[in-house]
C-alpha positions in Angstrom: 212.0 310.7 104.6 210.1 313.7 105.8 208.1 316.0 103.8 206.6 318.8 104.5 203.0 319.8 104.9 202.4 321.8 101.8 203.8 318.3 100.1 201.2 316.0 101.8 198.6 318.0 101.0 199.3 317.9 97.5 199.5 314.6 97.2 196.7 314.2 99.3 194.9 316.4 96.5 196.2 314.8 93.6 195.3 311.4 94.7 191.6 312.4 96.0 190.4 315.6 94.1 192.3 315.0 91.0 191.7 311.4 90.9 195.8 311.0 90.2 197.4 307.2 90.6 200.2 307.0 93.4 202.4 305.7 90.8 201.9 309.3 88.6 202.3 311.4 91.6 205.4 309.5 92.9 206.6 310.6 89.6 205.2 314.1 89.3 206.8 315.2 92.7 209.9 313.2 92.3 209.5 311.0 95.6 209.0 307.0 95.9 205.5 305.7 95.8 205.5 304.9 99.1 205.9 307.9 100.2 203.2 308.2 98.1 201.3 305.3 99.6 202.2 306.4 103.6 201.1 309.8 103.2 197.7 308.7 101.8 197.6 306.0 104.2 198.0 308.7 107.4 195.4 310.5 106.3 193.0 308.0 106.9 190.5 309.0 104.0 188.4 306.5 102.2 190.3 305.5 99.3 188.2 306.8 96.1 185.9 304.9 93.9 186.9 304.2 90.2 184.6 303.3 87.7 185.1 300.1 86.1 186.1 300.2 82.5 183.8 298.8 80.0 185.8 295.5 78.2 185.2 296.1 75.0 183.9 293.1 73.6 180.9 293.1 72.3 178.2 290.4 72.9 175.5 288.7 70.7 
């Protein structure tokens, strides 16, 4: 499947500015994740950071 340029570069902003899983972009834009996942992958960007969640439980 090709896409077009003004496509990638959304996805390329959801995923990096917008901080959007592939999964919730693949279903935004109505494509497979990976297309998702390739398009990300070309682009050859760092893949972002996420913060670890805290777990919840509370010790002592």
């Amino acid at each position: 499947m090709t896409i077009s340029l003004e496509r990638e570069a959304q996805i390329l902003r959801y995923y990096h500015a917008e901080h959007w899983r592939m999964g919730t972009i693949a279903a935004q834009l109505g494509i497979h994740r990976s297309v998702v996942a390739r398009v990300i992958a070309q682009a050859g960007l760092p893949r972002p950071s996420r913060r670890r969640r805290a777990s919840g439980v509370k010790s002592g």
